[in-house]
C-alpha positions in Angstrom: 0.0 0.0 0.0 1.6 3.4 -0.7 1.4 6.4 0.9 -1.0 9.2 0.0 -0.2 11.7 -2.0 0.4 15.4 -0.1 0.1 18.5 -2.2 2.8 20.8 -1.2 1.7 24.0 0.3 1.3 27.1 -1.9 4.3 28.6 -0.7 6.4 25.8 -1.5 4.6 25.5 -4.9 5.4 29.6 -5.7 9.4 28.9 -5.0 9.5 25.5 -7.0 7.8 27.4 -9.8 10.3 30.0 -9.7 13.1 27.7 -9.3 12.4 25.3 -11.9 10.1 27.2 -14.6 10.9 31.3 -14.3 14.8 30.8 -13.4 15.8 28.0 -16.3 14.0 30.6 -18.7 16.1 33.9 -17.2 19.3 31.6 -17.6 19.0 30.1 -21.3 17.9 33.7 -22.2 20.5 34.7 -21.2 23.0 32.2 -22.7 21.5 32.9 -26.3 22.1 36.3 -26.1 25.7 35.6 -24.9 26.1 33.0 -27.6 24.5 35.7 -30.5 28.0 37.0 -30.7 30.0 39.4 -29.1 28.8 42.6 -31.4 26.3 44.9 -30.0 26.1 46.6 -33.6 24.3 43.8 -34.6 21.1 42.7 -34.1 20.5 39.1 -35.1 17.5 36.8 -34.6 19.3 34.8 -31.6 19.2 38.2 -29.8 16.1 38.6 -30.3 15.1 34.7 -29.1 17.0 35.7 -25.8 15.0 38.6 -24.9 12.4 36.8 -25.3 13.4 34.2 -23.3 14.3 36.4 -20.2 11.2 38.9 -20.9 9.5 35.6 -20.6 11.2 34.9 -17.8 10.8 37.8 -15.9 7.5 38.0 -16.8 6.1 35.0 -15.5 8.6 35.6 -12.2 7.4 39.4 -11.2 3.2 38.0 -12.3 4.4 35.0 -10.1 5.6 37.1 -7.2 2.8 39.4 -7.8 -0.1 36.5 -6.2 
C-alpha cells in the first residue's frame, strides 16, 4: 500500500515554480544572447530569441511574485 499523495503548500509551490520554470527561462535567455556574438552593432534573430526568453522569464517571475 503506498502512501497518500500530499500536495505541497502554496508557498512551496510559488518557490518550486520559480526555481524550476521562471529561473531556467532567465538563464537560457540569457545564454543565447551571450552565444548571439559578441557585437552589439548587430542585431540578429538569436538576440532577439533571448530577450524573449528572459522577458519571458521575468514576466512570469514578477506576475508569479505578484499572487
Amino acid at each position: 500500500m503506498s502512501a497518500p499523495y500530499v500536495r505541497p503548500s502554496e508557498r512551496v509551490a510559488a518557490r518550486r515554480r520559480r526555481l524550476f520554470l521562471w529561473l531556467p527561462l532567465l538563464m537560457v535567455g540569457a545564454l543565447v544572447t551571450v552565444v548571439a556574438g559578441p557585437m552589439i552593432i548587430v542585431f540578429n534573430s538569436l538576440d532577439v530569441a533571448g530577450a524573449a526568453l528572459m522577458l519571458g522569464g521575468l514576466l512570469g517571475f514578477a506576475l508569479d511574485v505578484e499572487k
